[in-house]
C-alpha positions in Angstrom: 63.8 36.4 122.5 65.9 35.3 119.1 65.8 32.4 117.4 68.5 30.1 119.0 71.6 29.6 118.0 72.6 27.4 115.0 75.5 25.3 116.2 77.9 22.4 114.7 77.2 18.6 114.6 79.9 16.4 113.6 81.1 13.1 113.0 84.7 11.4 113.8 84.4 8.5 110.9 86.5 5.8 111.9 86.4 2.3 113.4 86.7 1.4 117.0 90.0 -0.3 116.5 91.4 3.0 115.0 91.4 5.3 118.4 94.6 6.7 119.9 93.1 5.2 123.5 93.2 1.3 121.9 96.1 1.9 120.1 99.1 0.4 122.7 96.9 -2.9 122.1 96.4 -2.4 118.7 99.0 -3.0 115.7 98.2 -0.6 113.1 99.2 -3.6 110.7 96.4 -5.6 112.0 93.4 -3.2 111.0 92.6 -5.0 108.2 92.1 -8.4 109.5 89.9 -6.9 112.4 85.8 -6.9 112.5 84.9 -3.7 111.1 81.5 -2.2 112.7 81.7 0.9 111.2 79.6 0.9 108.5 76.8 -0.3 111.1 77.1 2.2 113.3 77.3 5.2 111.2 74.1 3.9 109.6 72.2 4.1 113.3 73.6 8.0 113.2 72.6 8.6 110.0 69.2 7.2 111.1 69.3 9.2 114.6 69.6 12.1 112.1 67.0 11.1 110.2 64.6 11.2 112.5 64.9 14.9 113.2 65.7 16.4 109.9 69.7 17.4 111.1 72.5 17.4 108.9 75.7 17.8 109.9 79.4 17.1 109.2 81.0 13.9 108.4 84.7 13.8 109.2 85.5 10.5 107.4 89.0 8.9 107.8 90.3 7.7 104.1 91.4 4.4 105.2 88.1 4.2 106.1 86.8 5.5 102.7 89.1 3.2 100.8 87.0 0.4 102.1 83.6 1.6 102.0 83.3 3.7 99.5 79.3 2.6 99.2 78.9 4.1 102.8 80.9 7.8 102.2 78.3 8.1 99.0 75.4 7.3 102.0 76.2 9.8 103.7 76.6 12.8 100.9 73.6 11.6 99.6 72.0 12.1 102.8 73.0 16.0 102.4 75.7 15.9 105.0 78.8 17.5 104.5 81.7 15.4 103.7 84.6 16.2 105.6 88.5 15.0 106.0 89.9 13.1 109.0 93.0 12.8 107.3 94.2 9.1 106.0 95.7 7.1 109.1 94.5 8.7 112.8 98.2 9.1 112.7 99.1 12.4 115.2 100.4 15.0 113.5 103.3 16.1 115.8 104.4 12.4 115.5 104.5 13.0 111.5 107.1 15.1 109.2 105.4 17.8 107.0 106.3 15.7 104.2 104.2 12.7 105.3 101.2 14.8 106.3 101.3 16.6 102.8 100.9 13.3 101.5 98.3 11.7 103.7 96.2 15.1 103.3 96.5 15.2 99.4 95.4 11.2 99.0 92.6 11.9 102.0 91.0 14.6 100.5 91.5 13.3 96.4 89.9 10.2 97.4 86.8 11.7 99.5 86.0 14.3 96.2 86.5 11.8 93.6 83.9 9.7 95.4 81.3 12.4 96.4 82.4 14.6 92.8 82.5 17.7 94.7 84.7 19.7 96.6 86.1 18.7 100.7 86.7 22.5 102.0 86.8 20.7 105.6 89.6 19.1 107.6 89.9 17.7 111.6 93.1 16.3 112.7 93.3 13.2 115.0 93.2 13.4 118.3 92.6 17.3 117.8 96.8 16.7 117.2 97.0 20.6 115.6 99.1 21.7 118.9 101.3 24.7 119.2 104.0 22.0 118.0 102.2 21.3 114.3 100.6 24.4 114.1 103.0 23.9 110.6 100.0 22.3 109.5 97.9 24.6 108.7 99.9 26.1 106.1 99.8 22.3 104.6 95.6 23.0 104.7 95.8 26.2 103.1 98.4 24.9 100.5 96.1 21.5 99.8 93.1 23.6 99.4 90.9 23.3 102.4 89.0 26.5 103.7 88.4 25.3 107.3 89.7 23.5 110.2 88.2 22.7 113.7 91.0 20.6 114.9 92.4 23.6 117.7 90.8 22.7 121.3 91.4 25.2 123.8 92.1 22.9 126.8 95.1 21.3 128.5 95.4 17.5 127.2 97.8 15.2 127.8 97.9 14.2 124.0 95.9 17.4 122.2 95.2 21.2 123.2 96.7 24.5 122.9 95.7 26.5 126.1 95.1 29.7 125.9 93.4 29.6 122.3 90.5 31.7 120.9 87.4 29.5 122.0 85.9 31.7 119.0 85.1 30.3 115.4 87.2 32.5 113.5 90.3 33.4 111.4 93.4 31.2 112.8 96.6 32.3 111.5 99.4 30.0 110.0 102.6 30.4 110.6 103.4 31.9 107.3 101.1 34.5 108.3 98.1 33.6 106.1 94.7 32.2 107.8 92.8 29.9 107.8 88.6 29.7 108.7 89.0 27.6 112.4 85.7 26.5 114.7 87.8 25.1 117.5 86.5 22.5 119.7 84.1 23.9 122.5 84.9 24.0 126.7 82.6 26.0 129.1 83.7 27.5 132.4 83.1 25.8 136.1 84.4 27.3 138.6 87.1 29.2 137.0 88.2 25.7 135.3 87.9 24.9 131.9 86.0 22.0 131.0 85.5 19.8 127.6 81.9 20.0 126.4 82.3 19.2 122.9 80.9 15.6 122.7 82.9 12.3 123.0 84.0 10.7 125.4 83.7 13.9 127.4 79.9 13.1 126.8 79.8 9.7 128.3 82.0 10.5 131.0 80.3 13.6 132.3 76.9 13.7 133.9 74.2 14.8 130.6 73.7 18.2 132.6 77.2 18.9 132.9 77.5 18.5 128.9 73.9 20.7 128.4 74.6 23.6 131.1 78.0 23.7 128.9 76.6 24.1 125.9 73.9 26.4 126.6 76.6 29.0 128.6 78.3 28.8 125.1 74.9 29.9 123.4 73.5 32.3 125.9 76.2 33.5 127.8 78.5 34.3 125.1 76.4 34.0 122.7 78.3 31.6 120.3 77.6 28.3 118.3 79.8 25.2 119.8 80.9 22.5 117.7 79.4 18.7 119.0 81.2 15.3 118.3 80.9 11.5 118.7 82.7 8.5 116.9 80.6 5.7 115.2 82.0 3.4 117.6 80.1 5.4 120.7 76.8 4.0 120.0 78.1 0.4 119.9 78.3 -1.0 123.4 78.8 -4.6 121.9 81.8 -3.4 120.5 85.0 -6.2 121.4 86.8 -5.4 124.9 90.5 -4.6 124.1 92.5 -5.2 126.8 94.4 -2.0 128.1 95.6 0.2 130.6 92.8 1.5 133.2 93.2 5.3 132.2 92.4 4.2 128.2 89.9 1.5 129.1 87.9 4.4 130.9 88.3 7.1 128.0 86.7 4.1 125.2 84.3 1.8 127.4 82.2 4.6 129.9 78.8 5.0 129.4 78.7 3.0 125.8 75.4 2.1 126.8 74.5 5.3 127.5 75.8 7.3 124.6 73.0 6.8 121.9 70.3 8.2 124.8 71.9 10.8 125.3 72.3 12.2 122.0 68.5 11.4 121.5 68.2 13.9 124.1 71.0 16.3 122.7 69.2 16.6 119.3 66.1 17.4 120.7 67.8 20.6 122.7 69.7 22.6 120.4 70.0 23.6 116.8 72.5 22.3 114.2 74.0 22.3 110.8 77.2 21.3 109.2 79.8 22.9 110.3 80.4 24.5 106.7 76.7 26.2 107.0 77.6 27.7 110.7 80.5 29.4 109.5 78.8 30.8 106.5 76.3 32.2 108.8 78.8 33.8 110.9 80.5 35.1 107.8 83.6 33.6 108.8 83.3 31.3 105.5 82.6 33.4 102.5 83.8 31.7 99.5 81.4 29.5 98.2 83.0 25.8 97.9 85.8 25.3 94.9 84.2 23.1 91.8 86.2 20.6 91.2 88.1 20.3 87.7 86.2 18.4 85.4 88.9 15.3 85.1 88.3 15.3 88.9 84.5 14.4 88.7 83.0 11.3 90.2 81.4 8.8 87.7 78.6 6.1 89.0 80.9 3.2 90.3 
């Protein structure tokens, strides 16, 4: 028998008051004036890490970046693999390609100039890269990124483009060039396809729903999955927002659980960044762009 399969681990790097679920209660203009619990809880993950030697990938919003700048260094140092989230959580269907041009030039300028070496990695919020901003992955190619893993291949009431290759591989934009994608990860029940990529889909389902998923990704068809969770996920002291049932669900499940379970998750499977598991498939083959001297981080 092989060696297992190397698959993704990944980080969503943003506050708890920054989720699409929260965000009918929320006022965008209010962010700053909120408890942020970020920093905390990506320090437990970074410990959680620790503690088995994994690295992995670190998709870090900018607004968040702008503010804790000390924490995004953290994480490099570490040997993680910085990553962009883009600037706002703002969807992208909800944006002009004008305004995400912009938010993904800032995102990513700000991340290198505080890590002093290249971001080759972009997720969209909310996974919002849907058949209706698939336009945006022309703006990734343009910007300079060399992979995205914002496509999930499920039905969704806010994300997914059914239908998609479940495959890491070569997406193409719609001007016809491509772009290195690992798509977000679903096994089959019954016929049905179900989310077992991390998240709230982690907390919601049963542990041995999420670990019979993943290992019919590895041994069944014989392909790495990508795995994800927000800081906010191992906080169950996190303040209750008051909203709709459906979105108070999504957020507040299992919180308490959350942080065993990925105990038990690390312990189970392999993982790597996301860059190193593309490399390995040969779906990545440049080696990451230097940046341009002018562009280099100094000690701040």
């Amino acid at each position: 028998m092989g060696e297992p399969i190397l698959n993704a681990f990944s980080v969503d790097v943003e506050d708890y008051f920054q989720v699409a679920n929260l965000a009918p209660a929320i006022a965008r203009d209010s962010w700053s004036q909120r408890e942020s619990r970020v920093e905390r809880n990506t320090q437990r993950l970074l410990e959680l890490l620790a503690e088995r030697s994994i690295r992995g990938t670190f998709f870090v919003l900018g607004w968040i970046a702008e503010r804790h700048p000390g924490l995004i260094r953290r994480i490099a140092q570490a040997g993680h693999e910085i990553a962009s989230h883009g600037f706002s959580h703002q969807l992208i269907y909800r944006q002009s390609p004008g305004e995400f041009r912009e938010e993904t030039v800032r995102s990513k300028r700000l991340l290198e100039d505080l890590i002093g070496t290249a971001v080759i990695g972009y997720r969209a919020a909310s996974f919002s890269i849907t058949r209706d901003s698939l336009w945006a992955l022309d703006v990734l190619i343009d910007t300079g990124f060399r992979y995205d893993s914002s496509i999930f291949p499920i039905r969704h009431d806010r994300y997914g483009i059914p239908g998609a290759s479940p495959e890491p591989g070569r997406v193409a934009a719609p001007s016809g060039r491509t772009l290195a994608e690992f798509p977000m990860s679903a096994a089959s029940f019954f016929g049905l396809q179900v989310p077992v990529s991390g998240g709230g889909y982690f907390r919601l389902l049963p542990y041995w729903v999420t670990r019979r998923g993943l290992r019919q990704i590895n041994e069944s068809y014989h392909r790495p999955f990508t795995f994800y969770l927000h800081p906010w996920e191992v906080d169950p002291g996190q303040p209750r927002v008051k909203v709709g049932w459906l979105a108070h669900l999504r957020h507040y499940t299992n919180l308490n659980r959350c942080e065993e379970r990925l105990r038990r998750l690390l312990t189970e499977f392999r993982f790597a960044p996301l860059r190193e598991v593309l490399r390995a498939r040969e779906i990545l083959v440049e080696e990451p762009a230097t940046l341009a001297p002018d562009r280099v981080a100094f000690s701040r």
